[in-house]
N, C-alpha and C positions, 0 to 999 in steps of 0.2 A: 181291726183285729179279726181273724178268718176263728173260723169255727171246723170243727173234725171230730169224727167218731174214735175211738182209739178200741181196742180189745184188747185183751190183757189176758194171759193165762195163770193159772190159780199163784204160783210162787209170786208172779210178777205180781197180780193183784194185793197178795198180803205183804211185799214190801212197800206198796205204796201205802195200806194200811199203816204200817210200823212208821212209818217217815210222817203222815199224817199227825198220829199219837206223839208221836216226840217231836215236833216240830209246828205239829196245828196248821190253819190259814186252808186251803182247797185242795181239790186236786191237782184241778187247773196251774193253782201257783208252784206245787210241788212239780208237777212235768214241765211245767216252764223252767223250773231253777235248774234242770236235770237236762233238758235240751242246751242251755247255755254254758251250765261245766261241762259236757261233751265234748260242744261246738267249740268249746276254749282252749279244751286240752287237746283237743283233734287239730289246730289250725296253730299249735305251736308249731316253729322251724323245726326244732327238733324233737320229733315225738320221742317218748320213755315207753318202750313197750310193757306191757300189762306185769308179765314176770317182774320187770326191773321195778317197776312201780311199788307194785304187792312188798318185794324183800324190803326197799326203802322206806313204807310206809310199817313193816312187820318190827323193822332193825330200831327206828327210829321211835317209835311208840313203848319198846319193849326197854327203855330209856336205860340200855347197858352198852349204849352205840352214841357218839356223836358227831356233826358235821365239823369236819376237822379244815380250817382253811389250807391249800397248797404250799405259802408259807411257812408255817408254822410245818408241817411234813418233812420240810425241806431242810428248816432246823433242824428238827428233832434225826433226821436218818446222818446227817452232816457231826452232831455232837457223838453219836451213837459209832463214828469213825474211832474215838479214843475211848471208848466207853472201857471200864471196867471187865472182868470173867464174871463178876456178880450181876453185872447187868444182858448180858447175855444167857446167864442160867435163866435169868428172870422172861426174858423171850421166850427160851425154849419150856419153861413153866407155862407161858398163855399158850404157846402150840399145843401143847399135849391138854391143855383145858378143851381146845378149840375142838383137837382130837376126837376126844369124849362127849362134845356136844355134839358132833357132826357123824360120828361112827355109823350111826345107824340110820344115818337121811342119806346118806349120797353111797354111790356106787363107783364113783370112777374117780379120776384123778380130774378130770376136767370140772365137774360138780362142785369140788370145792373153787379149785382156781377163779371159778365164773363166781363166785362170791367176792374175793378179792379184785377180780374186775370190777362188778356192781359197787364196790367198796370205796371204787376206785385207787387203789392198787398201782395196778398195772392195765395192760391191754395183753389180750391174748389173740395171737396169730394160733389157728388151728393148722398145724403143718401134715398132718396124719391123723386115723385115730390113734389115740395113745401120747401122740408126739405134737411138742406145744411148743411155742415159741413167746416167753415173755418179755416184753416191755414194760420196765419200771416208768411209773411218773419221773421218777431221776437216777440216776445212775448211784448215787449214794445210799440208795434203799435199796439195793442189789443183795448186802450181807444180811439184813433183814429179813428182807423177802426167802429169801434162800435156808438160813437159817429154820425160820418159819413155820416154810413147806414141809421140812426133812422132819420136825417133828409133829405136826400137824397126821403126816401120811405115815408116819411111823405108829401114831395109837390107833388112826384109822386101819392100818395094816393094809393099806394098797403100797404095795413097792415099784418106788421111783426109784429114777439118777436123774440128777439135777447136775446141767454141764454150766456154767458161766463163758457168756461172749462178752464182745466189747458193747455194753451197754444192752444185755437181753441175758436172758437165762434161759434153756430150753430144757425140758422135761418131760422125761419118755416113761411111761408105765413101763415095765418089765413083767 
């Protein structure tokens, strides 16, 4: 085992403090467990940058979000083809919740979208500022997605046009 001096500046020093207290054992042990989830999460194939991390770990804990399997998605946008007008009001009822929880954290049109990315959603090509180019996970969540948005950015009050392609939707701020 090597030995090394480490310095620490004051914030740093009192989370090791805090991690000590709620978790006990050394320093030693605490910067070893903390060099290893680094080195674990750093040496995945594909790394989650820190943003995407922080939302999923914020969405997830805040336990009004769940991991939703791709099948089950895939269902659900496929039955959602015959769905009901009362099931559509009920869409455009979470858009306009989504509306009012997001109003005043984001700025643009892209802000929200990259949520729905992170959410996994869709994918977003940036084609311009302002001008977006969406890919649904399936082509059957196109009326969803679309739906969605129009109300979403409608309480936010950022004004879209949402065009449909064959299998994308693209979305221009106006």
């Amino acid at each position: 085992m090597s030995r090394f001096t480490v310095s620490l500046d004051d914030p740093t020093d009192e989370m090791l403090d805090y991690l000590l207290k709620k978790y006990g054992g050394s320093k030693s042990e605490i910067i070893r467990k903390a060099i290893k989830c680094f080195f674990e999460r750093d040496s995945q194939k594909e790394r989650i940058d820190e943003t995407t991390l922080k939302f999923y770990l914020d969405h997830l804990k805040s336990e009004e979000h769940l991991l939703f399997d791709i099948s089950f998605w895939r269902i659900f946008t496929h039955l959602l083809q015959n769905a009901p007008e009362e099931c559509w009001k009920r869409i455009r009822e979470v858009g306009y919740d989504h509306g009012e929880q997001y109003k005043d954290k984001i700025d643009s049109a892209y802000e929200f979208l990259r949520v729905l990315e992170m959410s996994n959603w869709l994918h977003i090509h940036v084609d311009r500022k302002g001008k977006y180019t969406l890919i649904p996970r399936n082509i059957e969540s196109m009326d969803l997605i679309k739906t969605f948005l129009e109300t979403v950015f409608e309480r936010i009050e950022i004004p879209i046009k949402i065009e449909e392609g064959v299998g994308k939707l693209r979305v221009l701020e106006i």
